[in-house]
C-alpha positions in Angstrom: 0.0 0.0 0.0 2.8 2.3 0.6 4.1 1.8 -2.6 1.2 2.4 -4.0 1.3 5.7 -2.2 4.5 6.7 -2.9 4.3 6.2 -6.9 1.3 8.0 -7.0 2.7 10.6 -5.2 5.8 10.6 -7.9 3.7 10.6 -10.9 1.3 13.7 -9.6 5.1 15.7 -8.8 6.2 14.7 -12.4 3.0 15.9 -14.2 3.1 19.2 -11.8 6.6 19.8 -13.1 6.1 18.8 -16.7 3.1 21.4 -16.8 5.6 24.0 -15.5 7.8 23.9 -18.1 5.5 24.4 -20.7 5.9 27.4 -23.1 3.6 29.8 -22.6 1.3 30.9 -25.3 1.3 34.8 -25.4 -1.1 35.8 -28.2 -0.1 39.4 -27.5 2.8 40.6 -29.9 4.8 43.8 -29.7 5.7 45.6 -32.3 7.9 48.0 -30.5 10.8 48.0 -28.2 9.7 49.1 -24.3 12.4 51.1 -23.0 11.9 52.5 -19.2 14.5 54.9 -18.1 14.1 56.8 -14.3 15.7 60.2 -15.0 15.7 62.8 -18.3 19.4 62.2 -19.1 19.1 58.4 -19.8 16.1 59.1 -21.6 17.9 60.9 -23.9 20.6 58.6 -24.1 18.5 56.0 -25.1 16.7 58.4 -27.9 20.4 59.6 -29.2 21.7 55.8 -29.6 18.7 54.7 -31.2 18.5 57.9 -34.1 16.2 56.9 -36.7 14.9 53.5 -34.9 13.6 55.6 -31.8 10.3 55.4 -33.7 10.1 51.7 -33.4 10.8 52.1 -29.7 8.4 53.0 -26.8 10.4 54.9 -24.5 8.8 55.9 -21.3 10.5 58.4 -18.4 9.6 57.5 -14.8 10.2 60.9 -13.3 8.5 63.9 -14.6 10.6 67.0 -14.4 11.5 68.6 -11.2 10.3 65.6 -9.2 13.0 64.7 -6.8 15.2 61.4 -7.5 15.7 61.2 -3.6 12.3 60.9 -2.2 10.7 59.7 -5.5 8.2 56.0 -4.8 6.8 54.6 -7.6 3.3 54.0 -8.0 1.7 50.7 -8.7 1.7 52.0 -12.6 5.2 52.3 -12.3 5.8 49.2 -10.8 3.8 47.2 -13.8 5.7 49.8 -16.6 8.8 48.1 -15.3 7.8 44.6 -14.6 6.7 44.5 -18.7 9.4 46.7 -20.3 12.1 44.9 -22.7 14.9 47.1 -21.0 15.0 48.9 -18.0 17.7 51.5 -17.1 18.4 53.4 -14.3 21.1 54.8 -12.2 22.2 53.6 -9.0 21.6 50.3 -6.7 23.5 48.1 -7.0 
């Protein structure tokens, strides 16, 4: 009976990882690069190395002007901008 127990127990682990390491099947597609930079002067670092392709490229600024980098805490918009952006640059951290 413990046997019993015990393969069962394997086989329901095995098919739990198997369906974890399936592909996922994103039907969404960009088009465009996301690019998230913090501050102005990355932002237009990014825009200057990418010249003519900076049209194919969503680049988004975190910090509008004259907001402090100091005390700046990013909203929950902020947050998902990141968490679904290609690249993300900033400065600092580590």
């Amino acid at each position: 009976m413990k046997k019993i127990i015990a393969l069962s127990l394997a086989l329901i682990m095995m098919i739990g990882l198997f369906a974890a390491c399936t592909k996922q099947n994103n039907s969404e597609k960009k088009d465009k690069l996301s690019i998230v930079t913090t501050i102005f002067p990355e932002y237009d670092w990014v825009k200057q190395i990418l010249g003519d392709k900076a049209d194919n490229a969503e680049i988004t600024m975190l910090l509008d002007n004259g907001v402090d980098l100091h005390s700046y805490q990013p909203t929950a918009d902020d947050i998902v901008k990141i968490s679904d952006c290609d690249m993300f640059i900033y400065v600092g951290g580590e």
